[in-house]
C-alpha positions as CSV (number, residue, x, y, z in Angstrom):
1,X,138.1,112.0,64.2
2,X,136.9,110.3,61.6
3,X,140.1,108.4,60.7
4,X,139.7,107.5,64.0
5,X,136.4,105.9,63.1
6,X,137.3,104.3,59.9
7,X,140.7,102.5,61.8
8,X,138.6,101.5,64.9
9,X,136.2,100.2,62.1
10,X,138.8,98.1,60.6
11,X,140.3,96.6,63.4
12,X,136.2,95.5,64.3
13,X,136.2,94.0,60.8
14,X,139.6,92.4,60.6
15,X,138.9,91.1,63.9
16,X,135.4,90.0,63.2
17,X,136.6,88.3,60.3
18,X,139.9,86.2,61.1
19,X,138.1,85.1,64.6
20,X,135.6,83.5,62.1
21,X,137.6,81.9,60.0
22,X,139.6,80.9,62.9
23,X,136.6,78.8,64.4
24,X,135.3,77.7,60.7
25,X,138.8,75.9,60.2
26,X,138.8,74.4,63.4
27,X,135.0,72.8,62.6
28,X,136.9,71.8,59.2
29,X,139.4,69.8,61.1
30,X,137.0,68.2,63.4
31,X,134.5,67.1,60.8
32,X,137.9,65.3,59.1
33,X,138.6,63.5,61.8
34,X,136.0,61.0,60.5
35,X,136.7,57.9,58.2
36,X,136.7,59.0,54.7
37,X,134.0,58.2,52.4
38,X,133.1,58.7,49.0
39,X,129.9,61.1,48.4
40,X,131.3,62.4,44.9
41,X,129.2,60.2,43.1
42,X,125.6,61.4,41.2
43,X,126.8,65.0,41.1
44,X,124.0,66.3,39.4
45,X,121.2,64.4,41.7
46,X,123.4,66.5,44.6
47,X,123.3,69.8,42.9
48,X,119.6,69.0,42.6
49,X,119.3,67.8,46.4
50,X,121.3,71.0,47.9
51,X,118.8,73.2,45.6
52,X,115.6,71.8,46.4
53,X,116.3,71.0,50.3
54,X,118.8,73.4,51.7
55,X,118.2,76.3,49.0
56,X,114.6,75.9,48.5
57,X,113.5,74.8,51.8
58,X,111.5,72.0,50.7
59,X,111.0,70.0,53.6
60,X,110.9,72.9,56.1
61,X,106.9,73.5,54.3
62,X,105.8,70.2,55.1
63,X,104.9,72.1,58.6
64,X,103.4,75.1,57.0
65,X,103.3,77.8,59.6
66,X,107.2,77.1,60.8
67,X,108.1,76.6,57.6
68,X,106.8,79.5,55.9
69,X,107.9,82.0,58.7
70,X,111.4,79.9,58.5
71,X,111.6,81.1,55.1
72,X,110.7,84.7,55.5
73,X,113.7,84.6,58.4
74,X,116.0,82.7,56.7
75,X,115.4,84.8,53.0
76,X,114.9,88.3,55.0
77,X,117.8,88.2,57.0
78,X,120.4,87.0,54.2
79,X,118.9,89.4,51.8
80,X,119.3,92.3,54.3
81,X,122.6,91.8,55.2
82,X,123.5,92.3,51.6
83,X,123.6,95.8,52.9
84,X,126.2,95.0,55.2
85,X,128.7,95.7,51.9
86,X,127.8,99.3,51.8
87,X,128.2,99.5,55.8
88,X,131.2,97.9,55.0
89,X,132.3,101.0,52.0
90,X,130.6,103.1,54.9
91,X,132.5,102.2,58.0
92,X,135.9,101.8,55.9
93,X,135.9,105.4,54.3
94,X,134.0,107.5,56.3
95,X,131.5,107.9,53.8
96,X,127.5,107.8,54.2
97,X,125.2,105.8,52.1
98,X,127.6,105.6,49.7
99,X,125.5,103.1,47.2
100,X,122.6,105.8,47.3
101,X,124.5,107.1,43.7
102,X,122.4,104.2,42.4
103,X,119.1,106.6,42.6
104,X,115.8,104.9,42.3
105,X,117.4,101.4,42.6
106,X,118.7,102.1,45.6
107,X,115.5,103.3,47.1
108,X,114.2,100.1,46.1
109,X,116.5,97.9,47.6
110,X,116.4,100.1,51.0
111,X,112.7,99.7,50.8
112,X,112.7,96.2,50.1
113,X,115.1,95.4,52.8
114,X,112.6,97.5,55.7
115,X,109.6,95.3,54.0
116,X,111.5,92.4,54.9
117,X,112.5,93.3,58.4
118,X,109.3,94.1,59.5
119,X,108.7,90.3,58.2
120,X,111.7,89.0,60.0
121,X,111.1,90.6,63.3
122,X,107.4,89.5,63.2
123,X,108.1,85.5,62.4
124,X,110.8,85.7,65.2
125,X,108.3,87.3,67.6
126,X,106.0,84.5,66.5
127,X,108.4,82.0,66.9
128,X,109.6,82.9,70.3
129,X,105.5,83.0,71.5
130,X,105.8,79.4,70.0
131,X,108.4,78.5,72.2
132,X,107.7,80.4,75.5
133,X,104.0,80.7,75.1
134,X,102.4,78.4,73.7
135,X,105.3,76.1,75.0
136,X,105.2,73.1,71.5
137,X,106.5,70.1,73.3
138,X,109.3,69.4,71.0
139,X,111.4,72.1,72.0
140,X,111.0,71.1,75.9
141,X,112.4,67.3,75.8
142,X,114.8,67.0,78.5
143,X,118.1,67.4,76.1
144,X,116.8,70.8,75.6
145,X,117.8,72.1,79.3
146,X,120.1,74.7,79.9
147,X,122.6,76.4,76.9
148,X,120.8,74.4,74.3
149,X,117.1,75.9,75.1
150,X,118.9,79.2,75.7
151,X,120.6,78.8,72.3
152,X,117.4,79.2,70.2
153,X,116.3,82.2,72.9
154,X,119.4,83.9,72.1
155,X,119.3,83.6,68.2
156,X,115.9,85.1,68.0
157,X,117.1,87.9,70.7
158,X,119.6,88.6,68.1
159,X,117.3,88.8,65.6
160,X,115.2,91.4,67.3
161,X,118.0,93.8,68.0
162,X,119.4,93.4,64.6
163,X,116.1,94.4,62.7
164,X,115.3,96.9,65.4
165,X,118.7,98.8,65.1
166,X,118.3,98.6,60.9
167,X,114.7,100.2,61.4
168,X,115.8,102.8,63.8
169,X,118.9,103.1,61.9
170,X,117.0,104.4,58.7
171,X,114.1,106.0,60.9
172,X,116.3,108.4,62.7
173,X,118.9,109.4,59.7
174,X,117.2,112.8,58.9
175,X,118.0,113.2,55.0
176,X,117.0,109.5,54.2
177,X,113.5,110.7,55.5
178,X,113.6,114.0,54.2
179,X,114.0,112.3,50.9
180,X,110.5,110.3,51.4
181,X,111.9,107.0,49.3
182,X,112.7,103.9,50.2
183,X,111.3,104.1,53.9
184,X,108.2,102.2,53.8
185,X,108.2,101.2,57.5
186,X,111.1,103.6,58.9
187,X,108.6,106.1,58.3
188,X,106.5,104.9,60.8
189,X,109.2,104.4,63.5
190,X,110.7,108.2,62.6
191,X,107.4,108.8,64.4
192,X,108.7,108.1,67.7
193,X,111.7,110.5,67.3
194,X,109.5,113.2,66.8
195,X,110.6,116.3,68.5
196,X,114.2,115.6,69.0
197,X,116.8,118.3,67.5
198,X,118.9,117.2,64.1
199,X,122.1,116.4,66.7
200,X,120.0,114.0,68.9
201,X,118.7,112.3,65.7
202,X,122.3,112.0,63.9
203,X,123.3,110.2,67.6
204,X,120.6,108.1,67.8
205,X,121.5,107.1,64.0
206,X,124.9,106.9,64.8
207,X,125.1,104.4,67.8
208,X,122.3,102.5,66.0
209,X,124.7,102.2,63.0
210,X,127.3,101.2,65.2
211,X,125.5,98.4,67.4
212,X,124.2,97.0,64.2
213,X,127.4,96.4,62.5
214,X,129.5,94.8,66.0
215,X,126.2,93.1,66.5
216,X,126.3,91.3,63.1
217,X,130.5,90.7,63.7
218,X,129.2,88.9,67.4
219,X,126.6,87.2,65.7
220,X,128.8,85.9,62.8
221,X,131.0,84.3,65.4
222,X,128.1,83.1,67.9
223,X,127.6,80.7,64.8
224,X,130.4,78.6,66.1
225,X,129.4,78.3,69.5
226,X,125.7,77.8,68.4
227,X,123.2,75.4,66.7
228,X,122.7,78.3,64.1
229,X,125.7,76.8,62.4
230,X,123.5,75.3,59.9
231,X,122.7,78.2,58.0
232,X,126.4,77.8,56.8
233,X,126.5,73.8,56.9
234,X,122.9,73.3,55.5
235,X,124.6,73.1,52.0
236,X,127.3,70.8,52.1
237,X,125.5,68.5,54.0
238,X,122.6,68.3,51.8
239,X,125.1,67.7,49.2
240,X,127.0,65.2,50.8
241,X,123.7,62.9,51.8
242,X,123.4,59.6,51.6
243,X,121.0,59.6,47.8
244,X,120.6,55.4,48.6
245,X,117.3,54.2,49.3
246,X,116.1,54.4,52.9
247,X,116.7,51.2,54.8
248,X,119.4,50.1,52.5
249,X,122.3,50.1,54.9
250,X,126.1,49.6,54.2
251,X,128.3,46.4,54.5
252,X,131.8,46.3,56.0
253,X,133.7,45.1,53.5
254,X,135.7,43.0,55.9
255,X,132.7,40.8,57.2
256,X,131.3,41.1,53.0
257,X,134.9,39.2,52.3
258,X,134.3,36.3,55.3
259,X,130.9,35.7,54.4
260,X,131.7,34.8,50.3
261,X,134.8,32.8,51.3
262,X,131.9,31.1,53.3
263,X,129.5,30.5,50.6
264,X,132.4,29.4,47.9
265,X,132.5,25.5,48.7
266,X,136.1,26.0,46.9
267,X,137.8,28.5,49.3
268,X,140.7,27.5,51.5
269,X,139.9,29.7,55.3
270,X,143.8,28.8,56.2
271,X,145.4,29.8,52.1
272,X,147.9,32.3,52.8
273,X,147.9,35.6,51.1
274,X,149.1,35.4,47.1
275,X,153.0,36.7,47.6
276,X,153.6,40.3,47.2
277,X,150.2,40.9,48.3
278,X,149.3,42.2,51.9
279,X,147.0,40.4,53.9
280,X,144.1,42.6,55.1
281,X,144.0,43.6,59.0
282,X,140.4,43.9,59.8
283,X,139.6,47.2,61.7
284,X,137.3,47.7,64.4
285,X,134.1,46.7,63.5
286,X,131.7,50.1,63.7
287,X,132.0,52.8,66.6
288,X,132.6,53.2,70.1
289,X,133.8,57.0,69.5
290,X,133.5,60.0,67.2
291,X,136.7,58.9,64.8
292,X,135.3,55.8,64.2
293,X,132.3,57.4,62.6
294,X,132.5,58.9,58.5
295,X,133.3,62.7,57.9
296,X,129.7,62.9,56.5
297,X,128.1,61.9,59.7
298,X,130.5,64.1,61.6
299,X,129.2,66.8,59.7
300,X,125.8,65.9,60.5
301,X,126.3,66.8,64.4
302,X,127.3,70.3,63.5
303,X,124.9,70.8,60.8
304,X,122.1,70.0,63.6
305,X,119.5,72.6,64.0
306,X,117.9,70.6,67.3
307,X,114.3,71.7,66.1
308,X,113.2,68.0,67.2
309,X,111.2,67.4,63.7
310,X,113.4,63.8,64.2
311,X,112.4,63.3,67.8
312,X,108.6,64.5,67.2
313,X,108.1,61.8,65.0
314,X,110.2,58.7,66.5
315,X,108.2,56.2,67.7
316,X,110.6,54.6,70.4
317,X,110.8,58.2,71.9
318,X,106.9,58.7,71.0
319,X,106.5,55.3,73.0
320,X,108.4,56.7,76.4
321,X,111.7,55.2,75.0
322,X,114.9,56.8,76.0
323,X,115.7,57.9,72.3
324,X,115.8,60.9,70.9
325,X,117.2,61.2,67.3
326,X,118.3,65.0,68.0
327,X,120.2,63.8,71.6
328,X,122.0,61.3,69.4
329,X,123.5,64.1,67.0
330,X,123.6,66.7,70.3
331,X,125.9,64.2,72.0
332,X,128.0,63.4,69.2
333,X,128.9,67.4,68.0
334,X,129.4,67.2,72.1
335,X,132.0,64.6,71.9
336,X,133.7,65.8,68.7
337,X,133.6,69.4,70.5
338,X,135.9,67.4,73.5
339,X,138.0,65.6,71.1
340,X,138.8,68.7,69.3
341,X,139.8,70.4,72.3
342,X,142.2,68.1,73.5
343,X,143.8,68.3,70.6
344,X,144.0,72.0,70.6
345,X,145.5,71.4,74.3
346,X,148.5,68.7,73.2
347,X,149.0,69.3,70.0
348,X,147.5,66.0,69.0
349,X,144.7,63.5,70.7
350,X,145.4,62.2,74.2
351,X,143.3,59.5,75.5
352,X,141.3,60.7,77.7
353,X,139.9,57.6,79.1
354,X,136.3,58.5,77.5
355,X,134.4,57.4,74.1
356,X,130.9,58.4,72.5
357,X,129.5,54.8,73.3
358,X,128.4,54.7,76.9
359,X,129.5,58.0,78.5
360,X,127.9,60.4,76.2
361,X,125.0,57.7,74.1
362,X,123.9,54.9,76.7
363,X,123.3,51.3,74.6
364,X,119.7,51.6,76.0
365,X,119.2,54.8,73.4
366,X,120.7,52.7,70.6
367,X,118.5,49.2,70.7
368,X,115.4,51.6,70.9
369,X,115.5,52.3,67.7
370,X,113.5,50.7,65.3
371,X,115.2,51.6,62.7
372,X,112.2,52.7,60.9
373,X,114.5,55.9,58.9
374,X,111.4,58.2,60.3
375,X,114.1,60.7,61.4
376,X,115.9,60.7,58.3
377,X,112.9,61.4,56.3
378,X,112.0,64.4,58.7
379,X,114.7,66.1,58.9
380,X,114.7,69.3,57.3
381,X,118.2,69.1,56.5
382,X,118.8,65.8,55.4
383,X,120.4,64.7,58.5
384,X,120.8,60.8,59.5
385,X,121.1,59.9,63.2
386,X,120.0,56.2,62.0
387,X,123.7,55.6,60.7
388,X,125.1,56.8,64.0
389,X,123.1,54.4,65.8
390,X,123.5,51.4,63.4
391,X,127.5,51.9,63.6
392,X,127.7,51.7,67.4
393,X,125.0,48.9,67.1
394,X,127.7,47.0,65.3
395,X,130.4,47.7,67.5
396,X,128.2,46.2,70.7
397,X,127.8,43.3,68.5
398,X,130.9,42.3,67.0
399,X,133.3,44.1,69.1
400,X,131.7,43.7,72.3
401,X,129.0,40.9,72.4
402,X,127.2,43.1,73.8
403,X,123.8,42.7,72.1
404,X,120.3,42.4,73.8
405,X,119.3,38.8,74.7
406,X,116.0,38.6,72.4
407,X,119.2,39.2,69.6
408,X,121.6,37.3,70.9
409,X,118.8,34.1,71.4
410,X,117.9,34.8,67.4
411,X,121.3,34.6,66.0
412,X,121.9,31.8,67.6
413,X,118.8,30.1,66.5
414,X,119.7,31.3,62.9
415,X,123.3,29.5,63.4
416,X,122.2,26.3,64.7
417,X,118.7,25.9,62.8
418,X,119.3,28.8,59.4
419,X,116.0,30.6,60.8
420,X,115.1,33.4,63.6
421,X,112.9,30.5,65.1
422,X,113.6,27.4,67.9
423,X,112.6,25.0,65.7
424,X,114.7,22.1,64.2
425,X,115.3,22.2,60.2
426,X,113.4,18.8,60.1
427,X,110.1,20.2,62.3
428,X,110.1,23.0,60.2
429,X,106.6,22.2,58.2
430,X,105.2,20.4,61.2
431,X,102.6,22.5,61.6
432,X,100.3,21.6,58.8
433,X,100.1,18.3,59.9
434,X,97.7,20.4,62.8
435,X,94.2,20.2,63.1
C-alpha cells in the first residue's frame, strides 16, 4: 500500500512539475516575440532595483495597510512552502516528518511556519473584506468584470484552503501534539478534534496532507492562467526596467537619421548609399500589434498584478476618460495570449485579420493620456503602460495620420511658422506693441 502511495505521489509531482514548466516556456516564447532591446546596461543599479522593489517591497508600503499585509502574504506563504521539501522526502518515501531528526530546530521552523499562517490567513481574510465588503473602488472599474475579478477571489480562496489544511494538518497528527513543540496555533485547532479516536485523527491528517500538497501542484499551475504570475515575474521585470529618467522617451533611430541629414546644410537627400554598404529600410514606425512592441514591455503584460495603483491615480481616467493604465497592460497580455495561441495551432503565426491597435486598445484610450508617467511611478512593480501607449501613438501618427485634429492643426503650424502657434514668424513680437 504504501508503494502505492509513494508512485501515485510521483506521478502528482512529475506531473505537477513538467505541466509547469510546460506553460513557463510557453510565456518565455511569447514575451520573445517582442523587438529586442538592450536592458544589460547599469547591472549593479538593477541588482539594486530588483532588491529594493520586487524583493523588498518598497513601493507596495507607500499604501501602508495593503502593503504591510501584502508582505506578511507574500513572505508567509514563500516561507511556508519551504516545507513543501520535506512533504516532498515525505510523499516520495513513505516516510513521516522526516526533517523532525533536526530536534529543536525543527520545532522552531514548524512553529514559525503556524505563526505565519495564522498571519497569512488573517491578511487574506482582510483583504477579501476589502474587496467584497468594503468594496475599494479600484478593484470595481469595468475591466475588472468577469475572470479577472474572479481571479483575485480565487487566489485568496486558495490561500484559505492552503493555510487551513497546513493548520489542520499539524492540529490533527497525534504525536506532533503529544510532543507539545512547535504547535503554537495547531494547538488551538487540535481543540476541535477533541473526542475523535487515534484512526479518525490519523484520517483527518492524512487527507489534509494530501489536499494540501495537490492543492499547492494546482496552484503552481493556476499561476499561468492567472494574474498571480507576478510573484514569479516580479524579478526580472524589475530588473529589466527602464532606469532612464521619467519622461525621457526613446527616438527611432530611423526618423533621428532624417532629421540630422535635415539640420546638416551639407547633406545630399538623393546621395546614394557608400558601395558595399546597405541602404537602411525603415521599419514600421511604432505599434499596431503585440510584435511590434519590445520583449521588456511584453513582459510587462504578464508581470501585471491588475491591483489598479496605475489606474487609481491617472488623471485622464480620474477625469471620466476612457483610460485605464491596467486595461492597457490587461489587453495587451490578452492579445499576446491570442497570438500565442495561433501559433501553438499552425505551427507558426497566421494572420488572423486582428491587431492590438483598435480591436483590443481603442485610439480614444491612447490620446487620453497625458502622459504625465503617474502610472509608472505607482506601480508596485515597476511596470510602464506609458511606453505602450506612446508606441501606438506613433504608429497613428506616422503610419496612419491618424492623429487628433488639435495635433494635427499644431504640427502644422510648427512646419509652416517653427512654433505650436497661428502666428506668422514676422508677427511673432507683435504683441508688445499692445496697450
Amino acid at each position: 500500500m504504501q508503494y502505492i502511495s509513494s508512485i501515485i505521489f510521483a506521478i502528482l509531482l512529475i506531473f505537477g512539475i513538467g505541466f509547469f514548466v510546460r506553460n513557463i516556456n510557453k510565456i518565455r516564447r511569447n514575451i520573445k516575440l517582442g523587438k529586442d532591446i538592450d536592458r544589460t546596461d547599469r547591472t549593479k543599479e538593477r541588482w539594486a532595483n530588483m532588491a529594493n522593489i520586487a524583493l523588498g517591497q518598497s513601493k507596495m508600503v507607500r499604501r501602508p495597510v495593503a502593503g504591510i499585509l501584502h508582505i506578511i502574504v507574500y513572505l508567509g506563504f514563500i516561507i511556508i512552502n519551504i516545507e513543501v521539501i520535506e512533504i516532498i522526502i515525505d510523499g516520495l518515501f513513505g516516510t513521516h516528518r522526516v526533517l523532525s531528526f533536526m530536534g529543536g530546530f525543527y520545532e522552531f521552523l514548524i512553529g514559525s511556519f503556524e505563526i505565519l499562517a495564522f498571519l497569512v490567513l488573517f491578511s487574506v481574510i482582510v483583504f477579501w473584506v476589502r474587496r467584497m465588503i468594503v468594496r475599494i473602488p479600484r478593484f470595481w472599474n469595468k475591466e475588472m468584470k468577469g475572470f479577472p475579478k474572479n481571479d483575485a477571489l480565487y487566489i485568496l480562496y486558495f490561500e484559505m484552503v492552503l493555510m487551513s489544511l497546513f493548520l489542520i494538518m499539524n492540529a490533527t497528527d497525534v504525536h506532533f501534539q503529544e510532543a507539545n513543540a512547535g504547535n503554537p496555533i495547531s494547538q488551538f485547532v487540535a481543540l476541535l478534534f477533541n473526542g475523535l479516536s487515534h484512526d479518525t485523527n490519523h484520517l483527518i491528517e492524512l487527507s489534509a496532507w494530501w489536499i494540501h500538497i495537490i492543492g499547492i501542484f494546482i496552484f503552481l499551475n493556476y499561476l499561468y492562467y492567472s494574474k498571480h504570475l507576478h510573484i514569479l515575474l516580479a524579478f526580472p521585470n524589475t530588473f529589466y526596467a527602464n532606469l532612464n529618467p521619467k519622461g525621457q522617451f526613446t527616438n527611432d533611430k530611423t526618423v533621428t537619421k532624417e532629421v540630422q541629414m535635415m539640420m546638416d546644410p551639407n547633406a545630399d537627400p538623393f546621395a546614394a548609399a557608400p558601395e558595399g554598404a546597405e541602404e537602411e529600410t525603415p521599419e514600421k514606425f511604432g505599434a499596431s500589434d503585440v510584435t511590434d512592441l519590445n520583449w521588456v514591455q511584453l513582459m510587462n503584460a504578464y508581470t501585471c498584478t491588475e491591483c489598479g495603483r496605475c489606474t487609481s491615480v491617472c488623471p485622464a481616467n480620474i477625469t471620466g476618460k476612457e483610460l485605464s493604465p491596467r486595461a492597457i497592460m490587461m489587453k495587451t497580455r490578452d492579445r499576446l495570449e491570442e497570438v500565442g495561441k495561433n501559433i501553438d495551432k499552425n505551427g507558426s503565426f497566421q494572420d488572423d485579420g486582428k491587431q492590438l491597435l483598435n480591436d483590443y486598445i481603442m485610439p480614444e484610450e491612447i490620446w487620453a493620456c497625458t502622459s504625465c508617467n503617474a502610472c509608472v511611478e505607482e506601480c508596485p512593480v515597476n511596470i510602464d503602460p506609458l511606453s505602450i501607449i506612446m508606441d501606438m501613438r506613433r504608429y497613428l501618427v506616422m503610419e496612419e495620420s491618424a492623429a487628433p485634429q488639435e495635433l494635427n492643426m499644431m504640427m502644422t503650424n510648427i512646419e509652416n511658422n517653427g512654433a505650436p502657434w497661428q502666428y506668422n514668424q514676422m508677427d511673432r513680437l507683435n504683441w508688445k506693441d499692445e496697450e
